[in-house]
C-alpha positions in Angstrom: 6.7 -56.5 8.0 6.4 -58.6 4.9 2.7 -59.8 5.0 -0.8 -58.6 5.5 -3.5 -60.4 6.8 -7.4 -59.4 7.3 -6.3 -57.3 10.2 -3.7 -55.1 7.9 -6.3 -54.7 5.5 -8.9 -53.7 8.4 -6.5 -50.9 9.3 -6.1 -50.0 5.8 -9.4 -48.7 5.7 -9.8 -47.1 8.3 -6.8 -45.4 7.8 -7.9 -44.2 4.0 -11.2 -43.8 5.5 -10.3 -41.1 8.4 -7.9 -39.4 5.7 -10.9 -39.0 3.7 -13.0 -37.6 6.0 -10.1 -35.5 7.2 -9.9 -33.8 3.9 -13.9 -34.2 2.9 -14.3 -30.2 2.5 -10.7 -29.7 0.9 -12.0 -32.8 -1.9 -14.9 -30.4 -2.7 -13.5 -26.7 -3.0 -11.1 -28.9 -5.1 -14.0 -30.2 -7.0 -16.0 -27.0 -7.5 -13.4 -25.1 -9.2 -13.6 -28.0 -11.9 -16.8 -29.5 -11.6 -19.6 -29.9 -9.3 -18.1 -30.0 -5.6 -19.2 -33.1 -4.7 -16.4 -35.5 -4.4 -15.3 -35.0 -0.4 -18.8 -36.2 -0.1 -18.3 -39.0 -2.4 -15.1 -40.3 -1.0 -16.7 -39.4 2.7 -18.9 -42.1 1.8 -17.5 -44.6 -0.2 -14.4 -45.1 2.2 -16.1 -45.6 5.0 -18.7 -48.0 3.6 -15.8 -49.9 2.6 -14.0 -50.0 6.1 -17.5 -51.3 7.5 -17.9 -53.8 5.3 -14.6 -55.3 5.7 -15.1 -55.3 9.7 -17.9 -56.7 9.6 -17.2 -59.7 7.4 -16.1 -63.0 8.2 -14.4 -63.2 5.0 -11.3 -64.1 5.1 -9.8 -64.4 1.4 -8.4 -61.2 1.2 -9.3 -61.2 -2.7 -13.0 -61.9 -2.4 -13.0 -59.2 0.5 -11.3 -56.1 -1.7 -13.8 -57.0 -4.6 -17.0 -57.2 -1.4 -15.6 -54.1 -0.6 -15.4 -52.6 -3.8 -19.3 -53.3 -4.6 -20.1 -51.7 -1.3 -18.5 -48.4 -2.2 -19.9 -48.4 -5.4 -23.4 -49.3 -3.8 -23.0 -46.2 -0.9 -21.5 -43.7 -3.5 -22.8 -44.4 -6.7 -20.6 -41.1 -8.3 -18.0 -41.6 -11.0 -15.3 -41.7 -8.4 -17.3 -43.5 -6.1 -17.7 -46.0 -9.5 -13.9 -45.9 -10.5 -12.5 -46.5 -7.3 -15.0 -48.9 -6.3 -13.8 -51.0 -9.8 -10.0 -50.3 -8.4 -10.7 -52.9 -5.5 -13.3 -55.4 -7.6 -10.4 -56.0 -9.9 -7.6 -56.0 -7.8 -9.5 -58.5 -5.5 -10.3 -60.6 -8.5 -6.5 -61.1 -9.4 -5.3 -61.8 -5.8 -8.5 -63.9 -4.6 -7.2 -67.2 -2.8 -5.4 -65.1 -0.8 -5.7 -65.1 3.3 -2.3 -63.3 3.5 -0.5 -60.8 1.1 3.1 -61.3 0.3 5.8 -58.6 -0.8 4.9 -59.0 -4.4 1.1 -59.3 -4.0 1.1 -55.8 -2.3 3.4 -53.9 -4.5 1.0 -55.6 -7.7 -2.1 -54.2 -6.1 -0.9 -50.9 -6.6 -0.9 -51.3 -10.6 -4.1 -53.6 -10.1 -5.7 -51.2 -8.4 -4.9 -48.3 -11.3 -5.5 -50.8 -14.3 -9.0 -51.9 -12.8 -9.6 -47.8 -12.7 -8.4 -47.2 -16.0 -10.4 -50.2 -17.4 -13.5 -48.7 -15.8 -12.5 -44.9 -17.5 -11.3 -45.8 -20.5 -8.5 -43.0 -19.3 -4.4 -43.2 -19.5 -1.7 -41.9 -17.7 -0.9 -38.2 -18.3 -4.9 -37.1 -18.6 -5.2 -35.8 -15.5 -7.0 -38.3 -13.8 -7.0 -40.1 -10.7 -4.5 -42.2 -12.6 -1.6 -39.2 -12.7 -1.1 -40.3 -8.8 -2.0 -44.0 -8.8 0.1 -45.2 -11.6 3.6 -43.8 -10.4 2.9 -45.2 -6.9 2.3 -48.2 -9.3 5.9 -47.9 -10.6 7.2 -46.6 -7.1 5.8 -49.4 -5.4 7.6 -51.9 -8.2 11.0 -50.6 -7.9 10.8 -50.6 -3.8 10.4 -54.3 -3.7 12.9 -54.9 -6.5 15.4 -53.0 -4.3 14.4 -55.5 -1.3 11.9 -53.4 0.5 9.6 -54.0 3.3 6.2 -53.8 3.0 6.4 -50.4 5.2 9.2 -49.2 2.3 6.6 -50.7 -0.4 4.1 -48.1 0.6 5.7 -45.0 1.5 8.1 -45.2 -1.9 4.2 -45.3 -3.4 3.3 -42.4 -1.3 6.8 -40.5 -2.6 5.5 -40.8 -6.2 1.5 -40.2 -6.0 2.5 -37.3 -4.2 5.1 -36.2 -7.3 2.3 -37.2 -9.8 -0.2 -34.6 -8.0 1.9 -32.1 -8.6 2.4 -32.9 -12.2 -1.2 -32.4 -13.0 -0.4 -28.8 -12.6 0.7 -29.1 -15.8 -2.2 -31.3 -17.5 -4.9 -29.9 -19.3 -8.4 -31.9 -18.2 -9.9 -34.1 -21.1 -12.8 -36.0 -19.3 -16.2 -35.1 -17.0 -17.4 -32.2 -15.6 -14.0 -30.4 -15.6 -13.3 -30.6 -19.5 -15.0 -27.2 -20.1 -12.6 -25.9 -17.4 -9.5 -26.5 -19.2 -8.4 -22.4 -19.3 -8.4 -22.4 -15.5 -7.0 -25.9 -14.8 -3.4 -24.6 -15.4 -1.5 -24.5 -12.5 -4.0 -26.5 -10.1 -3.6 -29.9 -9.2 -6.1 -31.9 -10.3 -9.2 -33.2 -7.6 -9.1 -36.8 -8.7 -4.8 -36.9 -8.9 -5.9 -35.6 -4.8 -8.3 -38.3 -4.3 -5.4 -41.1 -5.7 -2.5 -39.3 -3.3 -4.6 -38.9 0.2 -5.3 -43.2 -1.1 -1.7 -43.5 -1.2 -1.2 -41.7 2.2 -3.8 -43.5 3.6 -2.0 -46.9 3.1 1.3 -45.4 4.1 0.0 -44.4 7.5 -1.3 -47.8 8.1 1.6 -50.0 7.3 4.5 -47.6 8.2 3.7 -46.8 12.1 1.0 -49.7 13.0 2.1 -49.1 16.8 -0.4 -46.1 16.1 -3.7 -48.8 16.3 
């Protein structure tokens, strides 16, 4: 596969959508040992809101659709993950609007896209253990894969590989931001709920793209 059309992105969704779901009550034990316990409800919502909106639409600049889809998330889960990864899609949509098919290079860019229009929205960096921690390696992953000649199926499981590795390297982060600052003598050792949130988006994409016999 070296292109993605509406239909791809469709399946995207629903894909990240079931995974969040999947892992709703996980996302909040995750959450209540560093904040309030909320985010599996958050993502529970914002995912799927997404996934409707881009079934429903007759858009078909893939651009425009992301950042419609990004406004609906941040409309049905107004959180500060709902927020952030709401701004993830507006921003990535903006830089790739025009588009009614996604090329090799387009998709491995919308991984960084995706973190910088987070880390815009956050005012947060790489190695704060953040969301970021897992997004921005499957940034780099995702860079090096097509530079190697990768399909679009190697793309996003060489992004997978690496959000999972920067999960586990928030178990070595102290947290700096939100509700979990004031937990920073527990944190050590435990990966970090948004780092979670930023992997199961990886794996979500992966699933979709690497087996689509599975729709």
């Amino acid at each position: 596969m070296t292109q993605l059309d509406k239909h791809d992105l469709n399946r995207i969704l629903r894909h990240i959508s079931a995974i969040m779901v999947e892992n709703r009550e996980l996302l909040c034990k995750l959450d209540a040992e560093m904040g309030d316990g909320d985010l599996g409800l958050t993502m529970s919502k914002a995912f799927p809101a997404a996934e409707k909106e881009a079934v429903e639409s007759d858009e078909t600049d893939l651009g425009k659709l992301m950042a419609r889809c990004g406004m609906k998330m941040n409309s049905a889960a107004p959180s500060t993950m709902g927020t952030l990864m709401s701004s993830g899609f507006v921003y990535a949509g903006k830089a790739l609007a025009g588009k009614t098919v996604v090329d090799l290079e387009d998709f491995a860019k919308f991984y960084r896209l995706f973190a910088d229009g987070i880390a815009n929205r956050g005012k947060a960096a790489r190695g704060e253990r953040t969301v970021l921690d897992a997004l921005y390696p499957a940034a780099d992953a995702a860079e090096q894969a097509l530079s190697e000649g990768a399909d679009i199926a190697g793309i996003a499981s060489a992004a997978l590989a690496a959000a999972e590795y920067g999960l586990e390297a928030t178990k070595d982060m102290l947290p700096r931001y939100g509700k979990a600052a004031p937990f920073i003598a527990s944190a050590k050792g435990k990966i970090d709920q948004g780092a979670f949130v930023g992997k199961l988006f990886a794996q979500g994409i992966a699933s979709a793209l690497t087996d689509p016999r599975k729709d």
